[in-house]
N, C-alpha and C positions, 0 to 999 in steps of 0.2 A: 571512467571507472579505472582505479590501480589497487596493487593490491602488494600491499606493505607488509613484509618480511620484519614482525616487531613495533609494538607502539613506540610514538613520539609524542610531544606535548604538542596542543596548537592553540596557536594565541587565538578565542574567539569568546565573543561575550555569548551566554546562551538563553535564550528567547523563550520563555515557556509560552506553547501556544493557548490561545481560549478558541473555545465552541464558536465555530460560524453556523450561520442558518444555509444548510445547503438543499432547504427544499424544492424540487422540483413538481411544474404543473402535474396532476394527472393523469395518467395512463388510460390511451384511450383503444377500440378495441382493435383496432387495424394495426398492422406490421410496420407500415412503413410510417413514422408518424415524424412532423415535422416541425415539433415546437421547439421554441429556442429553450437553451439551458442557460439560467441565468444564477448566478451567486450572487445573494444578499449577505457580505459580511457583514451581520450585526453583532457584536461581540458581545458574551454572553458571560456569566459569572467567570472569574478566571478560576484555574484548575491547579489547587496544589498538590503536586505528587511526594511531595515530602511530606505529607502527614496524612495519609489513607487513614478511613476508619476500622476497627476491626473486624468489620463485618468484610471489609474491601479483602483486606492482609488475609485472611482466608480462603478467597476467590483466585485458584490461580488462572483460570481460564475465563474468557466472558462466553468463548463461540468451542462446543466440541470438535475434537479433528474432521467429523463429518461433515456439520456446517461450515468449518472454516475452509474445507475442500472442496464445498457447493459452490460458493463462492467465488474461490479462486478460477473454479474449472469456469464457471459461465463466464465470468472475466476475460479468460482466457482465450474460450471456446471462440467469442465476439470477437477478441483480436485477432490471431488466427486466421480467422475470414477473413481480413482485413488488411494485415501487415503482421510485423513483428513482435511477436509477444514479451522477447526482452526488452525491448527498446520502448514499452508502454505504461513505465510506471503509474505516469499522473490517470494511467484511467483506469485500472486498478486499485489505486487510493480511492478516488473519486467515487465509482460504483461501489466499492468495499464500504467507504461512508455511508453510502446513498442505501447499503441495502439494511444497514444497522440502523439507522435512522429510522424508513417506514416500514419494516418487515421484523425487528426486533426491539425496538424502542428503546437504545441505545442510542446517548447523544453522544457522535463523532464528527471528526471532523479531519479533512486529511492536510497533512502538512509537508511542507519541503526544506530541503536544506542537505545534510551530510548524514551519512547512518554507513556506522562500524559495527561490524562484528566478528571477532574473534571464534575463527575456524579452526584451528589446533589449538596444541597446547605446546608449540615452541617457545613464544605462540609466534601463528602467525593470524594477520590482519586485513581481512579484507573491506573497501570502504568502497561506497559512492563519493564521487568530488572530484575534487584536484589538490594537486599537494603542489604548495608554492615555497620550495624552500624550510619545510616544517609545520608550513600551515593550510591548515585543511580548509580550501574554498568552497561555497557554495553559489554556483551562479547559472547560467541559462546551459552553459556548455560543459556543466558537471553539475550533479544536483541527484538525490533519491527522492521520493514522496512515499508516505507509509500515511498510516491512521491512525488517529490518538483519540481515545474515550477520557471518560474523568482518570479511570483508573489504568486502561492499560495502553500498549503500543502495540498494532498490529499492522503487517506486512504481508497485504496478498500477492504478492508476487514470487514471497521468499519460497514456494517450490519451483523455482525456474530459476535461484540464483549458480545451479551447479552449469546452468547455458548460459546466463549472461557475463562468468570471469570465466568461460570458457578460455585455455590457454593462458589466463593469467597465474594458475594454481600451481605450476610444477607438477608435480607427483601428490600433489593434496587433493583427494576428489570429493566434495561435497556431497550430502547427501541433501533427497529431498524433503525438506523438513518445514511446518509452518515454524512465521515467528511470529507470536502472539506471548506477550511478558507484563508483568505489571509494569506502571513507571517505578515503583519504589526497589525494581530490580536492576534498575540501568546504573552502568559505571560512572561516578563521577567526574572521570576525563579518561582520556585517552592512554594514558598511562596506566591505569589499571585494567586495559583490559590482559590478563593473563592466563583466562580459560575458557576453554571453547563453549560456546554459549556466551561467553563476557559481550554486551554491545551496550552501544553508548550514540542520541540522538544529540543533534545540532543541527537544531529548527532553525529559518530564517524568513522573519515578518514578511520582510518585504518581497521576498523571492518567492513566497507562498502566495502572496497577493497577486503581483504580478502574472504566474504560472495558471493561476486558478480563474483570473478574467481571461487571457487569453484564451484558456481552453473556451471557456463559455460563451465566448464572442463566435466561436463556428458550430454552427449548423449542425454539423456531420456529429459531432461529438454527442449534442443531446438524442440525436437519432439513434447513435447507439448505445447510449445510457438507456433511452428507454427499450431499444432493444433486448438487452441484457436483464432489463427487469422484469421483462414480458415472458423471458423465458424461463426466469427462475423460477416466477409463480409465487407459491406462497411457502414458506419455513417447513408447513407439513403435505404440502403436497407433495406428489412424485416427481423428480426431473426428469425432465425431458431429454431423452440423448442426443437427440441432434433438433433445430429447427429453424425454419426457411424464413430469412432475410429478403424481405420486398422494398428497392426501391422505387420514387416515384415514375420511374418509368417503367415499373412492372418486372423489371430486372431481378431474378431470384440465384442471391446465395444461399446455399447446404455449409450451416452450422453445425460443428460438430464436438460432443462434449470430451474435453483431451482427459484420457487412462491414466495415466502417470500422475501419481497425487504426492502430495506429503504422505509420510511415515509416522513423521516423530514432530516431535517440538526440539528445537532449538532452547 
C-alpha cells in the first residue's frame, strides 16, 4: 500500500470483469463445519458499465448503510478472531460476494487488481499496489479485492481503510465511510481523480484467478466463510453480537461484532 501525493498516469490495459459462479455447498447446522470452498469460474454474460439502464442510473445504492455495515461488521467480526483485519481483503470481497449472491440475489463477483481513491481535494491519492516508476502494479505482493455487481463496485473493507494507510496519511485523517458506487461513477484514469470520493478500479484477470483458487484450495478459509454466514443469519433477522466459533477439536472462540462502522459514503 502507498499513498500518492497527486495523480499520475499508468500505463495499464484495463480488464472489465464478468460474473463468476461463486456458489458454495450448503450450510449445515453445526459451527464447526468442514467443507471445502471451491470456485467454479464460469463466466457469465459480460458486464457493461458504460451503458447502465435507466432504471440502473437511478439506483445509487444496491445495499443501505445498514446492510452494507451487517456485512462488513460480520466480516470483520470473523477476522478479528482470527488475525488482522486490514490485512484481509480477499475475505471481505469473497463473504461480501458470497452474501449478495444467496442472501440478497444480487449477482457478484469479487475481483483483484489496483483500487484508487482520492481522499482530499489537493488532491491527494491513496491506492492499493505498487508504483513502479509511474506505473501502478498489480501482483501477489500489492493488490486490493473489492466486489463488482452488474451495476455497482463495492468495498467492504472500506471502513477500516483509515487503519490500513495508518501513518501513510500525514495530517489527512480518513473518515469511516462505506464505498459502494456505481461503475458509471468511476474515473476514467488516474489522472482525473481530483475530488475526494474521485476512484478508479484496475481489475486484473489473471491476478483475480490466481488469488481466488488459492484461497479456495484451504480448508480454513471455507470454514470461515461458512462461519460468517452462520452468523449473519438472514437479511431480516436480528444480528447476533457476538458468536462462538468451534473447531474440530472442540476449541471455542468468542466472536465478537466490531462498534465502529461507516458513517457516510464515500
Amino acid at each position: 500500500m502507498l499513498l500518492v501525493h497527486g495523480a499520475f498516469a499508468a500505463d495499464v490495459q484495463r480488464w472489465q470483469p464478468e460474473l463468476c459462479d461463486l456458489r458454495l455447498p450448503p450450510v449445515g447446522l453445526r459451527l464447526a463445519l468442514l467443507l471445502t470452498l471451491r470456485f467454479r469460474v464460469q463466466l457469465r454474460n459480460s458486464i457493461d458499465p458504460t451503458d447502465p439502464s435507466p432504471q440502473v442510473q437511478m439506483k445509487k445504492f444496491l445495499l443501505t448503510l445498514g446492510e452494507y455495515n451487517r456485512i462488513h461488521q460480520v466480516a470483520r467480526g470473523v477476522i478479528e478472531g482470527v488475525g488482522t483485519a486490514e490485512r484481509s481483503c480477499i475475505f471481505f470481497a469473497v463473504f461480501g460476494a458470497y452474501i449478495l449472491e444467496t442472501k440478497y440475489k444480487i449477482p457478484a463477483t469479487a475481483v483483484a487488481g489496483n483500487l484508487a481513491l482520492c481522499v482530499s481535494n489537493e488532491p491527494k491519492i491513496a491506492f492499493f499496489g505498487r508504483d513502479e516508476g509511474g506505473r501502478i502494479i498489480a501482483d501477489s505482493d500489492g493488490f486490493h479485492m473489492w466486489v463488482q455487481t452488474e451495476t455497482h463496485i463495492i468495498d467492504f473493507m472500506a471502513p477500516i481503510f483509515p487503519k490500513s494507510f495508518a501513518g501513510l496519511l500525514g495530517d489527512t485523517a480518513l473518515p469511516r465511510k462505506m464505498l459502494q458506487r456505481p461503475i458509471a461513477s468511476e474515473a476514467d484514469d488516474l489522472d482525473s481523480l481530483h475530488v475526494t470520493g474521485d476512484f478508479i478500479t484496475l481489475p486484473s484477470r489473471e491476478l483475480t484467478h490466481e488469488l481466488l483458487e488459492r484461497f479456495g484450495k484451504r480448508a480454513a478459509n471455507s470454514d470461515l466463510i461458512h462461519v460468517a454466514e452462520t452468523w449473519f443469519g438472514t437479511p431480516k433477522g436480528k444480528q447476533l453480537p457476538t458468536f462462538a466459533m468451534i473447531n474440530d477439536l472442540g476449541e471455542v472462540t468468542n466472536l465478537k461484532l466490531p462498534t465502529n462502522v461507516a458513517t457516510g459514503s464515500w
